[in-house]
N, C-alpha and C positions, 0 to 999 in steps of 0.2 A: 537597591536590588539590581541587580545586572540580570540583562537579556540581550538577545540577538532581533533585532529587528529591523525590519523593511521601513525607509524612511522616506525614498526617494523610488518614482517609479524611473528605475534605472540598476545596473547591474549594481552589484554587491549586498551588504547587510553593514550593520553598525554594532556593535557591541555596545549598545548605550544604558542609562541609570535611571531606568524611570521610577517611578512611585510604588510602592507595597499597592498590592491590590487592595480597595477598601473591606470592611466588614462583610461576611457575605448576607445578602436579605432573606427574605422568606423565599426559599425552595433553591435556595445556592447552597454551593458550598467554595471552600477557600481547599486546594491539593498544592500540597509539599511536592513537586518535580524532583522524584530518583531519578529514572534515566527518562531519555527522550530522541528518537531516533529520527534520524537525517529522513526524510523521504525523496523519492524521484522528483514531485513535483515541487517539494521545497528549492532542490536543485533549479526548474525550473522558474519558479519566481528570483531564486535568484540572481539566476541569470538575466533575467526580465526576458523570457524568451514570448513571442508572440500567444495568445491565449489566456494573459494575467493581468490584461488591463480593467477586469473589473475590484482588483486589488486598489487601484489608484484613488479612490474614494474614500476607503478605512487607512488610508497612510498617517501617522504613524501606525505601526501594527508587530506586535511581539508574534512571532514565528511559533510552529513546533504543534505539528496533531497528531505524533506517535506517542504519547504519551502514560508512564504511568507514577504510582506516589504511593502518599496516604493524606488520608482527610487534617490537616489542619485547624479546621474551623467550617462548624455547619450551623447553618442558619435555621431559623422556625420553619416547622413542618416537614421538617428532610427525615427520610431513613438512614442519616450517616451517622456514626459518632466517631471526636478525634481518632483517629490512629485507625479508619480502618484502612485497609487497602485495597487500591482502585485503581482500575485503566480507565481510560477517557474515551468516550465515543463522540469524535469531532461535530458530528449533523445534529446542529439545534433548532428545533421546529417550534411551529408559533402555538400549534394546538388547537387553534381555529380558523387557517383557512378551509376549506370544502375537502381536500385531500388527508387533511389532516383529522376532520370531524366525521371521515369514512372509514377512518384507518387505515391509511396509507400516508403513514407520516415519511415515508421517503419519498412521496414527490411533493410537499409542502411547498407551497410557492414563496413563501418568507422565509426557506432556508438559511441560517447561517452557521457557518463552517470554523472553529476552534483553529486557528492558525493560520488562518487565509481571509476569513472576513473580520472576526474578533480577535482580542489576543488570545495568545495560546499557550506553551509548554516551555517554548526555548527563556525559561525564566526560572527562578526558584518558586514561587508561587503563582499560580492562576487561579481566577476567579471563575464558575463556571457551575450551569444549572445541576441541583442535584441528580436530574435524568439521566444526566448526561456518564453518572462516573456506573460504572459494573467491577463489582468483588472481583477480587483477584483468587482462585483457590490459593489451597492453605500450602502446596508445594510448588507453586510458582510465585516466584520472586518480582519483583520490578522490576529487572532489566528482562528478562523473556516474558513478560507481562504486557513490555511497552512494544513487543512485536505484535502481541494481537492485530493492530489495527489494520497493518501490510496483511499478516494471515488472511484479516477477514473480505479484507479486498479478494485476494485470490479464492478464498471460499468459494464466494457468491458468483465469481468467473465461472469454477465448475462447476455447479447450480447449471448457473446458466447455459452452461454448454450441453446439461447432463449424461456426463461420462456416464458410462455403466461400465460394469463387469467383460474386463478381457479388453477393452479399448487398446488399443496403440495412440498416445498424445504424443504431440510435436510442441514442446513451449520455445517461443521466440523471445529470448530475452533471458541473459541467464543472473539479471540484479537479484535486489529482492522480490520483488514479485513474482518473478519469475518462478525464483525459488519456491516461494511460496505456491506459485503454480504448480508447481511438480512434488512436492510435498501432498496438494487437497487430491488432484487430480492420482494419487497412489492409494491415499485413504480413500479415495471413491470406489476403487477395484480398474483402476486402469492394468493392463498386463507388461505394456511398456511404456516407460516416459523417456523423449527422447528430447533435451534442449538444446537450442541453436545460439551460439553468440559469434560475436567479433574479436577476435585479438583478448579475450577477456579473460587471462590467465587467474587471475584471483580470486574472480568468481566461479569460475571452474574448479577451483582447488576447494571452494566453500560448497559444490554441485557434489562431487564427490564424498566428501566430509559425510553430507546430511546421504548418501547412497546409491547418489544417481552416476552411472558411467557410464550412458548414450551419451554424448556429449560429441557438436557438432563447432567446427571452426569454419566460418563462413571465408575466413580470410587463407584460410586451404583449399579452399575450390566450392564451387556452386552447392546450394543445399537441395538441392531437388538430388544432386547424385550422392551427395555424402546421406541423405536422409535412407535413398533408393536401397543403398549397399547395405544401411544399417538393416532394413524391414524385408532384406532378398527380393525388391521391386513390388513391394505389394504398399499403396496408399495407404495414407493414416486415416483415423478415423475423428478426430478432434485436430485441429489447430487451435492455440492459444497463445494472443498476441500481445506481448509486453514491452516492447523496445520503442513504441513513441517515434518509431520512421516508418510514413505509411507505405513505402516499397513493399516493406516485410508481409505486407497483406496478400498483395500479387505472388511474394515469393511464397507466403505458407498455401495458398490456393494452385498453384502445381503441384503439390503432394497430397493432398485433400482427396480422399475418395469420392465416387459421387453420392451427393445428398447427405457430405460431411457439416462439418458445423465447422466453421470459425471464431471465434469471441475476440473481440478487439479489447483490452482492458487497458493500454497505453495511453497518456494523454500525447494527441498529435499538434504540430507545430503548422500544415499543410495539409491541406483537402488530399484524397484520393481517385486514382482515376482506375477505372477495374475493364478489364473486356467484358464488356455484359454479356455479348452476345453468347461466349463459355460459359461464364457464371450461369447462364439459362439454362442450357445446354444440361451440365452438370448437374442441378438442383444444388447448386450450394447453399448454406444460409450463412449470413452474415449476422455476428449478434452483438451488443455491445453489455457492457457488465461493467457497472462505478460502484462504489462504497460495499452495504450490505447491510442488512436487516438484522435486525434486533435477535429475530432465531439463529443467523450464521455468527454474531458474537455468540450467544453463549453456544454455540455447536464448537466454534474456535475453542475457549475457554476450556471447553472438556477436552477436546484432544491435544490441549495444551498440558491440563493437569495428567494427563497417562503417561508422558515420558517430556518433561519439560526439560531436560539435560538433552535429549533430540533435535533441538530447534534453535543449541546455542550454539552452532555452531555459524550461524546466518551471523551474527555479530563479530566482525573483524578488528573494531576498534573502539576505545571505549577512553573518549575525553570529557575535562572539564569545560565548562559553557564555556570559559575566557577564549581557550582553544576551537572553540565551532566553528570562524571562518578557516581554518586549515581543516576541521572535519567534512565542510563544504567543499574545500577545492580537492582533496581525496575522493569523495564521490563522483564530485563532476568529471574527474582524471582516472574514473574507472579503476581507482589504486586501491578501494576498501568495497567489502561488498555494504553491509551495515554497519554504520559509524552511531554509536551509541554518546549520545552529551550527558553528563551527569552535574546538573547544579548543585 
């Protein structure tokens, strides 16, 4: 079986043959990988950029937590039968520590993580707890199935930031989350969404695609005035931060209204240093927002199934696993927006 995997804590991935996942036990199941998407911080591991040394412990480790299939093979006591179809929700919980036996299985302190701690997707079969997979509706496919997992990232961003009706958002970052930023943040009732990138012509092209044309080039001149011009000088009401440079944080908080909200959802590579003394001043809030909760998939999943031809156009490019390390150096070279692997 071919997969892409982290072998070495150090740059690149391997394309190597490891073993068929075994049988799956009581409350596993075995998923067929249709497609399986690049993510930012796949990017990141593999670049081995600073923040992924707790990866060095599960080395060897099959990559891949966008995920979606269909059931292969399900073990005693699952709710699955061959052939259904399923996306994969990466955060595996133990069930019993304290967080977990209160119900708040998203701060389980035994977390582990489909593609970062365990193997994952970038293979033709994974082996993985039945909790773990969620129905696909009956008119989305597996390849916009296997964006759920980015969608639900940016979900639970605005959750977190709680847009409301008539908002003006700023999203910093125009990948896919970003995307996906400006996509939840319009189904929330934002009035205007306005995205900021670098030099990022083809993601811009995929910004537009999906309807958005505020779109700002930082690499054209400062965004506090391209932002200013768009909004006739009036501050945003939401900042939402996706570019993983913690500059951008300083930069989205000069346009922030007072006692706006900022959400960091980027993984940072370097601490931040903020002027407090403004930040006080202002009443800003700083929030941060990772993964999402079990309510934000299936909220994803329904307004995936209302127009699931809406959401494909986030998919630029769509290779076979052999191909994945050139679907990695597309991502990292800012040349694809989502690069889809299909085993």
């Amino acid at each position: 079986m071919k997969a892409l995997r982290k072998t070495a804590p150090e740059f690149g991935l391997l394309l190597d043959d490891p073993a068929e996942p075994p049988a799956p036990g009581p409350g596993e199941v075995v998923v067929r990988v249709e497609n399986v998407g690049i993510c930012g911080s796949d990017v990141h591991a593999y670049e081995w950029t600073d923040g992924y040394q707790f990866m060095t412990k599960r080395l060897p480790l099959t990559m891949g937590h966008e995920f979606a299939g269909h059931v292969a093979a399900a073990g005693p006591g699952t709710p699955w039968k061959v052939g259904d179809r399923v996306a994969a929700m990466p955060g595996i919980t133990c069930g019993a520590c304290p967080s977990c036996r209160k119900g708040d299985p998203r701060n389980c302190t035994q977390r582990e993580t489909v593609g970062l701690t365990v193997d994952g997707g970038f293979a033709r079969h994974v082996r993985l707890p039945a909790a773990n997979c969620i129905a696909l509706p009956d008119n989305v496919d597996t390849e916009v199935g296997a964006l759920a997992e980015p969608l639900v990232v940016a979900c639970e961003a605005v959750v977190t930031a709680e847009i409301g009706l008539g908002d003006t958002v700023l999203v910093l970052g125009p990948g896919t989350i970003g995307q996906g930023l400006a996509i939840m943040a319009r189904a929330a009732g934002a009035s205007r969404v306005i995205v900021a990138g670098r030099g990022d012509a083809p993601r811009f092209d995929v910004l537009r695609a999906l309807g958005f044309h505020d779109i700002v080039d930082v690499a054209e001149g400062p965004l506090s005035e391209q932002v200013m011009a768009l909004t006739g000088g009036q501050p945003v009401d939401v900042v939402l931060e996706a570019t993983g440079f913690p500059t951008s944080i300083n930069e989205g908080l000069t346009v922030l209204r007072k006692s706006g909200v900022i959400v960091a959802v980027g993984i940072h590579a370097a601490p931040l240093t903020i002027p407090l003394t403004e930040f006080v001043r202002m009443r800003h809030q700083l929030r941060a927002s990772h993964g999402g909760s079990r309510a934000t998939w299936d909220r994803v999943l329904r307004l995936l199934s209302r127009d699931p031809e809406g959401f494909r156009p986030m998919i630029t490019h769509r290779l076979p696993l052999e191909r994945g390390v050139e679907g990695f150096e597309l991502s990292r070279q800012r040349a694809a927006s989502k690069v889809m692997l299909q085993p």
